[in-house]
C-alpha positions as CSV (number, residue, x, y, z in Angstrom):
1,X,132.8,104.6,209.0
2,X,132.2,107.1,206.4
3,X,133.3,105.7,202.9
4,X,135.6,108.5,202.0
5,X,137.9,107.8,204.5
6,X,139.5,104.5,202.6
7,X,142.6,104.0,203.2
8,X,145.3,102.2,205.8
9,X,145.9,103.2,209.2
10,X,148.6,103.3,211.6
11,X,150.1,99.9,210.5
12,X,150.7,101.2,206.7
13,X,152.1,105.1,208.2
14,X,155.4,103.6,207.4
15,X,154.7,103.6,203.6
16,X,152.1,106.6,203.6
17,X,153.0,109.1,200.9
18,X,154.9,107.5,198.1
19,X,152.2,107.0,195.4
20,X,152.1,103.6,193.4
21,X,150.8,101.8,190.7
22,X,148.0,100.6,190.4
23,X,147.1,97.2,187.5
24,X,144.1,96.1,186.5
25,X,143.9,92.6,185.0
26,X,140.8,90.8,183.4
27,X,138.4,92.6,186.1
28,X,134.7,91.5,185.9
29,X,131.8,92.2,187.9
30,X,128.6,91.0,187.1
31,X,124.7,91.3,188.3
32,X,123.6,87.6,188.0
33,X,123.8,87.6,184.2
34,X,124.3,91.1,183.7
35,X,127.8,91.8,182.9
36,X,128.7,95.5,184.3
37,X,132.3,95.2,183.3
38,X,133.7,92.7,181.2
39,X,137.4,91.3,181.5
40,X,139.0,95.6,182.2
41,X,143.0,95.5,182.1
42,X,144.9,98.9,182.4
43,X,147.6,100.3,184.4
44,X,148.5,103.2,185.9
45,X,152.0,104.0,186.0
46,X,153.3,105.5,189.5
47,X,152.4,109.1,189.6
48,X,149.8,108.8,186.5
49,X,146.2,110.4,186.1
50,X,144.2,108.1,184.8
51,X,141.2,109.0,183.5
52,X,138.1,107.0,183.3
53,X,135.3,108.0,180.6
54,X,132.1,107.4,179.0
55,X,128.7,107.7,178.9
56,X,126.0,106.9,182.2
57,X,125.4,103.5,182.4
58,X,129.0,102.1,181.0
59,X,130.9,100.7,184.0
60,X,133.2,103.5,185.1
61,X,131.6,104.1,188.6
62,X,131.8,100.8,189.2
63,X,135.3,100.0,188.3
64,X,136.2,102.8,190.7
65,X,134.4,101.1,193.3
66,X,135.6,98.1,192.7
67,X,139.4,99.5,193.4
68,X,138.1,101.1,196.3
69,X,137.0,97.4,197.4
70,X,133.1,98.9,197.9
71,X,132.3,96.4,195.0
72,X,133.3,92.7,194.9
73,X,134.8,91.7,191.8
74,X,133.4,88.3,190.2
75,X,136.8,87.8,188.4
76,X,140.3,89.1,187.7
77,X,142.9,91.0,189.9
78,X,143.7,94.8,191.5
79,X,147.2,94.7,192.1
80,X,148.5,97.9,194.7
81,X,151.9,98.7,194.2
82,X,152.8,94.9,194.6
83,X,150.4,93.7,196.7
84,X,146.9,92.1,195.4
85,X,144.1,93.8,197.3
86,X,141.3,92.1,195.7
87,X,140.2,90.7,198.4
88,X,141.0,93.3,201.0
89,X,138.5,95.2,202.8
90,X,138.5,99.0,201.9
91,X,140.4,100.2,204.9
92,X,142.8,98.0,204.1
93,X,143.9,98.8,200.2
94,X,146.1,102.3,201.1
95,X,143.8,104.4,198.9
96,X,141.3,107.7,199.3
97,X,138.5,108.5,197.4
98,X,136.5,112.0,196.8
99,X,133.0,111.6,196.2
100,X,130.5,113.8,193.8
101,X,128.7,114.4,196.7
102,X,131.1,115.6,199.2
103,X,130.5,114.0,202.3
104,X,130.9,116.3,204.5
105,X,130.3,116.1,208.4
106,X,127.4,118.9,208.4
107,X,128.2,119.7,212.8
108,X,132.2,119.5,212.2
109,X,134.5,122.3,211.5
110,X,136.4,122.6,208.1
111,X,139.3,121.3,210.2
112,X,137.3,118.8,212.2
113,X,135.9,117.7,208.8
114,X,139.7,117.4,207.1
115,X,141.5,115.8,210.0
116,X,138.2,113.1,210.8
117,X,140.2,110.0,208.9
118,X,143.6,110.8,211.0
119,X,142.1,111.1,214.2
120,X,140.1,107.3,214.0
121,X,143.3,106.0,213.0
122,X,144.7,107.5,216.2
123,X,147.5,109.8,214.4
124,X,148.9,111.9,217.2
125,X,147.8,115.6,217.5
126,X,151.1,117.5,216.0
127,X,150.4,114.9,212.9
128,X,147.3,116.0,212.6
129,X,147.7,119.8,212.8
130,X,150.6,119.2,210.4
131,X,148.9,117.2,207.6
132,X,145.6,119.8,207.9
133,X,147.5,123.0,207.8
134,X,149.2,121.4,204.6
135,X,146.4,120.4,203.2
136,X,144.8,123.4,203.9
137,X,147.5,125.7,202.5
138,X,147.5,124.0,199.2
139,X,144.1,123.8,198.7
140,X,143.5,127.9,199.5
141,X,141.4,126.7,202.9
142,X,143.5,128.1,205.9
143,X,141.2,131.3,206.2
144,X,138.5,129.1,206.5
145,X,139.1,125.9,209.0
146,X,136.6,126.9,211.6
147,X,133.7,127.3,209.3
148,X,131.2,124.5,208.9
149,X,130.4,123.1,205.7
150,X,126.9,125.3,205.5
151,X,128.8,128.4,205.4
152,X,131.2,127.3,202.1
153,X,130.3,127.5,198.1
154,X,130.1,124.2,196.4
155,X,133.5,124.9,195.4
156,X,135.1,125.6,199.2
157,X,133.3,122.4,200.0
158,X,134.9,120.0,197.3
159,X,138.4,121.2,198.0
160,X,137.7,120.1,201.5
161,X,136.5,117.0,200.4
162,X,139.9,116.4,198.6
163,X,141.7,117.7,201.6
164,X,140.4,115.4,203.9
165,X,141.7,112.8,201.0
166,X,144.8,113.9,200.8
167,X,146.4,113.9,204.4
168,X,145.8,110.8,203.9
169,X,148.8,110.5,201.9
170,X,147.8,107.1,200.3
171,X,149.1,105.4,197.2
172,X,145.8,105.7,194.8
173,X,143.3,108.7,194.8
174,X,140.1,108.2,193.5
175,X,138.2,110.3,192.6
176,X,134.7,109.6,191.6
177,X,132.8,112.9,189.3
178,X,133.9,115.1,191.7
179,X,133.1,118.6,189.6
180,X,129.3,116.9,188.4
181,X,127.9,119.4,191.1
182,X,129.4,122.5,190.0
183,X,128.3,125.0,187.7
184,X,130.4,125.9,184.5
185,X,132.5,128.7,186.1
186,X,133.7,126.4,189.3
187,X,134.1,123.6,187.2
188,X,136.5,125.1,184.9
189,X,138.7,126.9,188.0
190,X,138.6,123.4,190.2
191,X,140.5,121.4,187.2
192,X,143.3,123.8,187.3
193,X,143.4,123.0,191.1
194,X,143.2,119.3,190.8
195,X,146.0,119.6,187.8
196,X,148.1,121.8,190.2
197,X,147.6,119.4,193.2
198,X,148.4,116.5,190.9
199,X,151.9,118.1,189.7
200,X,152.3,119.4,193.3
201,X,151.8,115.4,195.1
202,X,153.1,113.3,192.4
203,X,150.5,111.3,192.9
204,X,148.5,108.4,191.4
205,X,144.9,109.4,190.5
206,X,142.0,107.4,188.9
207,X,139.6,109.9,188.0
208,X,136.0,109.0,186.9
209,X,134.0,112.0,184.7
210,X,131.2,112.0,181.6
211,X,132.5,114.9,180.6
212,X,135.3,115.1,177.6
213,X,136.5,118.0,178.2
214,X,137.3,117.2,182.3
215,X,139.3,114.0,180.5
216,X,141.1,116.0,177.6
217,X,142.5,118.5,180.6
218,X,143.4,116.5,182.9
219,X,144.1,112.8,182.2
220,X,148.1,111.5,181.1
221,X,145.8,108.7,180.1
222,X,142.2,108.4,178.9
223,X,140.5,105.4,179.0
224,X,137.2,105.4,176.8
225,X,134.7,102.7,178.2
226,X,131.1,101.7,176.7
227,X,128.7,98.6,177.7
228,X,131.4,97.7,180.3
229,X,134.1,97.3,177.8
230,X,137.6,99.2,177.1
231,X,136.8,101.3,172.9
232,X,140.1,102.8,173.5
233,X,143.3,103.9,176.3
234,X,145.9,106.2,175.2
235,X,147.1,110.2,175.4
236,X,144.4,112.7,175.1
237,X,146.0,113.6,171.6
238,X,145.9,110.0,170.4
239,X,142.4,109.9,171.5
240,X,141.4,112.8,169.6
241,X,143.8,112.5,166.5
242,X,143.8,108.7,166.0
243,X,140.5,107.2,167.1
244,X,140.3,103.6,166.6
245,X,136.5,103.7,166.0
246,X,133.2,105.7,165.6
247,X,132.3,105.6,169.0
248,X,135.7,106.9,170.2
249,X,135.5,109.5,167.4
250,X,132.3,111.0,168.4
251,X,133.1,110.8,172.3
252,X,136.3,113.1,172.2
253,X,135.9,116.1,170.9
254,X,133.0,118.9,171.4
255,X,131.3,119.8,169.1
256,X,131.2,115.6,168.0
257,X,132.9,114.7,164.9
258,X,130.5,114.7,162.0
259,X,129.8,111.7,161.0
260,X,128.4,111.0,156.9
261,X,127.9,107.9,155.2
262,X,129.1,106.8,151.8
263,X,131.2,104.5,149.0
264,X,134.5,105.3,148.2
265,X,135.6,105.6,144.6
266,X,138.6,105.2,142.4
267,X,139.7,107.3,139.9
268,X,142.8,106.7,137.8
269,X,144.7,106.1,141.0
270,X,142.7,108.8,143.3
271,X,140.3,107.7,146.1
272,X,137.4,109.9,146.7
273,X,134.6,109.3,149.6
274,X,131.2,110.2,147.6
275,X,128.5,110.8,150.4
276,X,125.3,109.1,149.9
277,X,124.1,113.0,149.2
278,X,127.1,113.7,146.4
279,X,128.9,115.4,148.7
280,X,132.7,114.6,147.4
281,X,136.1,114.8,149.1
282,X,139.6,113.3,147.9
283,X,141.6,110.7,150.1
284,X,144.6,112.2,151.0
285,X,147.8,111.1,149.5
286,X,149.3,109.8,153.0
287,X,146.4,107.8,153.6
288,X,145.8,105.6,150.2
289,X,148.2,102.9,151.1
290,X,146.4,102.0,154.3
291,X,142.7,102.6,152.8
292,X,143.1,100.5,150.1
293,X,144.8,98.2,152.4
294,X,141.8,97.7,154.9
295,X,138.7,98.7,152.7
296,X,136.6,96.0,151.5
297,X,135.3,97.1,147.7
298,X,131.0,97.2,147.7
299,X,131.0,97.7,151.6
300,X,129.4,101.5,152.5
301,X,132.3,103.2,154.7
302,X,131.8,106.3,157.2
303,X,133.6,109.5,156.5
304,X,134.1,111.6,160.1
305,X,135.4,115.2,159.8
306,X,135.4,117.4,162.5
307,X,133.6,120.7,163.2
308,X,136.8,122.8,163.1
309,X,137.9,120.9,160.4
310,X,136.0,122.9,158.0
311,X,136.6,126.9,157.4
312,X,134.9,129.2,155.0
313,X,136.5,129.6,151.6
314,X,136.8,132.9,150.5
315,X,135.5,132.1,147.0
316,X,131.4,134.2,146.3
317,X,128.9,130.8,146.3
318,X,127.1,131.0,143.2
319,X,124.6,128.4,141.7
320,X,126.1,128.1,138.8
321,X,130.2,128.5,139.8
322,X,131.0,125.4,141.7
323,X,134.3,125.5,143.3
324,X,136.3,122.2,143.2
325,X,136.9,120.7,146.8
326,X,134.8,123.4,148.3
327,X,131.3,122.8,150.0
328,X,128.4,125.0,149.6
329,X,126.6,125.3,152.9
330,X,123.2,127.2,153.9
331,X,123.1,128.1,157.3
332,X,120.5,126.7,159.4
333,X,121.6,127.6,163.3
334,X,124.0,130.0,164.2
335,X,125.3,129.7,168.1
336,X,127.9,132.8,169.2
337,X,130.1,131.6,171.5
338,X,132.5,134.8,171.9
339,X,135.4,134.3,170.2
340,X,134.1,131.3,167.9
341,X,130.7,130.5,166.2
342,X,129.4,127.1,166.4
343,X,127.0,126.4,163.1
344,X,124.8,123.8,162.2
345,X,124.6,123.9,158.2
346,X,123.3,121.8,154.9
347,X,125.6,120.6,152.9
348,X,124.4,117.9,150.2
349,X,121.4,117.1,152.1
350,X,123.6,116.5,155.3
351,X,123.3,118.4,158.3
352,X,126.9,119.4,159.8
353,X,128.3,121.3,162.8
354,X,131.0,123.7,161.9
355,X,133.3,125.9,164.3
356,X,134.4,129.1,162.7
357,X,136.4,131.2,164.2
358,X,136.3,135.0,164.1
359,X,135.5,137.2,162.4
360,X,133.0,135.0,161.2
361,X,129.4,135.6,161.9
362,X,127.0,134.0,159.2
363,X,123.4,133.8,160.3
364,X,120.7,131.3,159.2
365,X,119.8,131.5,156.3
366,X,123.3,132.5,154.8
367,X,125.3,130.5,152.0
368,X,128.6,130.1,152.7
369,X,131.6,128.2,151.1
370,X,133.8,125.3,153.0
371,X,136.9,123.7,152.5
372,X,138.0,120.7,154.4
373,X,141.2,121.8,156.6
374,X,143.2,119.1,158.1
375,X,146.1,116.7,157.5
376,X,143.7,114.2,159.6
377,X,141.3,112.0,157.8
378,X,139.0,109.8,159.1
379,X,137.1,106.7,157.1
380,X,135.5,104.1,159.3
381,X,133.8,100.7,158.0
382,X,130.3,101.5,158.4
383,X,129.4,97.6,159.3
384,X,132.0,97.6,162.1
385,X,132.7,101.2,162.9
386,X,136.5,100.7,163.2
387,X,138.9,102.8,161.6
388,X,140.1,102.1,158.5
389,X,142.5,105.0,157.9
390,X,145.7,105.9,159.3
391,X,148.0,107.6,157.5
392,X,151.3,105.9,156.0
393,X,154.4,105.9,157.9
């Protein structure tokens, strides 16, 4: 049987399109003594896109497998609604997964192709027709159900992919890089169709990607994984705005937060973060309480500021004229992006990425002046990369 076609058959119809939740608790899987994932617990509420996140190589595949029972856990629980399909066979856990690479039955018709996992199951024929026309409709298909996959863009043939999940009607979709494939252009139309389809079915989605920018778009939750262990869940915006360490910080977010090491330093009752090239910028007021509350005196710290964090300052740059709280920057690569400029520039010896919006255009070898721009600030303890600043409450 072709592993996209994963969930229950006739004897679960009866609960077939009511999405569920779906907990995670104290997962492992391991490889002899490698540990692949170690001790995952989330949940995803009924109805919640969940997204999973990280770099190659840091377990996110693998958990999705695992829910999809094509991996065998070596500890811990996956708990379906309210039934524990840990040890359930694929076919058996009510759930449908899209893979990156389609899966498509090359010799079968669009509609062949989307109705494959009713007919096995032996849904009647009006069933069928009913759940593919539905399918099809929603996913912009109808005009094409007796093509064969040769004949569709990359595109046309991942929305039938996700069609032939969702007649399916089960209570988790998984979905496992399904845009990887795509270029830019696709990939940026096919997450407003997943989004749509999402707020259309109500329905509970694990969603596996490397890319940020897939997560930040379209998860209610993010879940940041690395080495097989949870950095960080939360909101997109918690994410980005409150990271609770570097890693998480330099993950979410394109351009990456810059990251600059350094002391802090108090005077009369300020705190500045001096970089270890001079560069010097104040603590905000809202934050003090909580630095001084978690930093560690003689201990080197991590200052993060983001690339459009920083804007130019109108003031000239001159050599002489230094401009308190400002940065004096020399260009060194310019990238035009349209409406925005992404720069890479020396300031204090450190190289930065800066976004500047229009009508910006410095080129390389151009001085420029920056201010730092944000109510967010972000310190880190450079020995254990956690956060050490949030802001007073």
């Amino acid at each position: 049987m072709n592993t996209t076609e994963t969930s229950a058959g006739n004897a679960d119809s009866a609960r077939a399109g009511t999405a569920s939740s779906l907990t995670i608790t104290k997962v492992t899987k391991a490889y002899g003594k490698k540990v692949v994932l170690d001790q995952l617990s989330f949940q995803a509420e009924q109805g919640e896109f969940i997204v999973l996140v990280g770099p190659s190589g840091c377990g996110k595949s693998t958990m999705l497998r695992a829910i999809a029972g094509l991996e065998t856990i070596s500890g811990g629980s996956i708990t379906i609604g309210d039934r524990d399909v840990s040890d359930l066979p694929p076919k058996d856990r009510d759930i449908a997964m899209v893979f990156q690479d389609y899966a498509l039955y090359p010799h079968k018709t669009v509609y062949e192709n989307i109705a494959f996992g009713l007919r096995i199951r032996k849904y009647d024929e009006k069933t069928i027709d009913d759940r593919v026309q539905e399918a099809a409709s929603k996913l912009g298909l109808t005009q094409m159900l007796d093509r064969r996959p040769a004949a569709l863009s990359g595109g046309q043939r991942q929305r039938v992919a996700i069609g032939r999940a969702i007649v399916r009607k089960p209570k988790v979709f998984l979905f496992d890089e399904p845009l990887s494939n795509l270029d830019a252009k696709l990939r940026g139309s096919m997450r407003i169709s997943i989004a749509r389809l999402h707020k259309d079915l109500k329905a509970t989605i694990v969603y596996v990607t490397h890319d940020q920018i897939e997560a930040m778009t379209l998860a209610d939750k993010i879940i940041v994984l690395s080495g097989g262990h949870i950095q960080q869940m939360g909101t997109p915006l918690d994410l980005y705005y409150h990271p609770n360490n570097v890693f998480v910080a330099t993950f979410i977010g394109s351009p990456p937060m810059n990251i600059l090491e350094g002391r802090l330093e108090d005077r009369s009752g300020s705190l500045f973060f001096v970089s270890t090239g001079g560069l010097t910028v104040e603590v905000p007021e809202s934050y003090r309480s909580t630095v001084r509350a978690n930093w560690k005196p003689g201990r080197s710290v991590l200052w993060g500021v983001r690339p459009e964090n920083m804007r130019i300052e109108d003031h000239p740059v001159t050599k002489t004229k230094p401009v308190a709280g400002c940065f004096d920057a020399k260009i060194i690569v310019t990238e035009m992006l349209g409406a925005s400029s992404s720069v890479v520039c020396d300031i204090s010896g450190h190289e930065l990425h800066v976004s500047l919006p229009e009508p910006h255009r410095p080129v390389a070898g151009d001085f420029i002046r920056l201010v730092f721009a944000s109510k967010h600030f972000y310190l880190f303890d450079k020995e254990t990369e956690a956060t050490i600043s949030e802001p007073a409450h």
